[in-house]
N, C-alpha and C positions, 0 to 999 in steps of 0.2 A: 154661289157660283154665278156669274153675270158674264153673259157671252152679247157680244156686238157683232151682228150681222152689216154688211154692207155689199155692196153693188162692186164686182169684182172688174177693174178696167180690161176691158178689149181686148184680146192676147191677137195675134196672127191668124187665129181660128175664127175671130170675129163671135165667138159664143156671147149672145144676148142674156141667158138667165143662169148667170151665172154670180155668185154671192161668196162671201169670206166672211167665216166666224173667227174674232178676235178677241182675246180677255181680257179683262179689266185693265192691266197692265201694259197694252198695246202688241199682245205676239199674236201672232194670225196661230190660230189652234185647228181650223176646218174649212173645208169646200164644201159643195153640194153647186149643181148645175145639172141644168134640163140635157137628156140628151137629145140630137135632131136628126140622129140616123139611125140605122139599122135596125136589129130588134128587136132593142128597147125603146125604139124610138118615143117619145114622152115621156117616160121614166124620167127621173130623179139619181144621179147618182152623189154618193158623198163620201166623201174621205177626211180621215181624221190625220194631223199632220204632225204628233209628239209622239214620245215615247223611243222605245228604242227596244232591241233584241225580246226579252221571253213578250216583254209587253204587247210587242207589236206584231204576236201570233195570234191575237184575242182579232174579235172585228174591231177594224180600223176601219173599213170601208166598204161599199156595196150600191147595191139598187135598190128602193124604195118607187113608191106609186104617185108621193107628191111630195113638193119642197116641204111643206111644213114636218111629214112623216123622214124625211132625209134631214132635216136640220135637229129635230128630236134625238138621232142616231148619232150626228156629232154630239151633242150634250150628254148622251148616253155615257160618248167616249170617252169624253172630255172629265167625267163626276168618277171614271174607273180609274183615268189618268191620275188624279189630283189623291184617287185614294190606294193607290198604289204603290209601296216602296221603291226609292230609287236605285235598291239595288237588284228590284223586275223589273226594271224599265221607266217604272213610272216616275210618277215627281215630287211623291212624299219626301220630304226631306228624311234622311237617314239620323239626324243629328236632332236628340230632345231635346227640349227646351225643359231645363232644369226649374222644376219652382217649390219653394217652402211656402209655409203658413205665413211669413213676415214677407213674402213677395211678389211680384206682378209678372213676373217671365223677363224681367229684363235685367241687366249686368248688376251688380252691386257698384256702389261709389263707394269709396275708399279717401276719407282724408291725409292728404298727408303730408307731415309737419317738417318744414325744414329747420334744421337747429342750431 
């Protein structure tokens, strides 16, 4: 599992520490950003951004004490996400991958002769 954190642009809020985890594959998976008011104010909040219905009654998101403790809790999410059936939410594929003793998980070739 390999998450790319980056430096989230500017919104209207103008929020400075603010950061987006993305997956290997390029999809933005999580937030996390400082808060600068109220209070929580210096807290960490983060939020997890897949999944869907039973899945996403589990923690997706919350308060933490620092970025590093809030980006932890996206990855948390992120390793429930990936091991979850996509038919709770998550993003286990529902569909096995068939494999015998003669094969690698991938399709059979088939020659075949025209006459």
């Amino acid at each position: 599992m390999e998450i790319k954190w980056q430096k989230t642009p500017p919104g209207p809020d103008g929020q400075l520490q603010d950061y987006t985890a993305t997956s290997r594959n390029g999809i933005d998976i999580g937030r996390v950003y400082r808060i600068d008011s109220g209070p929580d104010l210096g807290l960490w909040f983060w939020t997890f951004l897949l999944g869907h219905s039973q899945f996403r009654m589990t923690d997706v998101s919350g308060v933490q004490r620092s970025r590093p403790h809030a980006a932890q809790q996206v990855a948390r999410a992120y390793q429930r996400y990936l091991e979850t059936a996509g038919s709770d939410g998550g993003g286990l594929s529902r569909i096995p991958v068939i494999t015998t003793a003669n094969s690698n998980g991938k399709p059979p070739c088939h020659n075949v002769s025209t006459g």
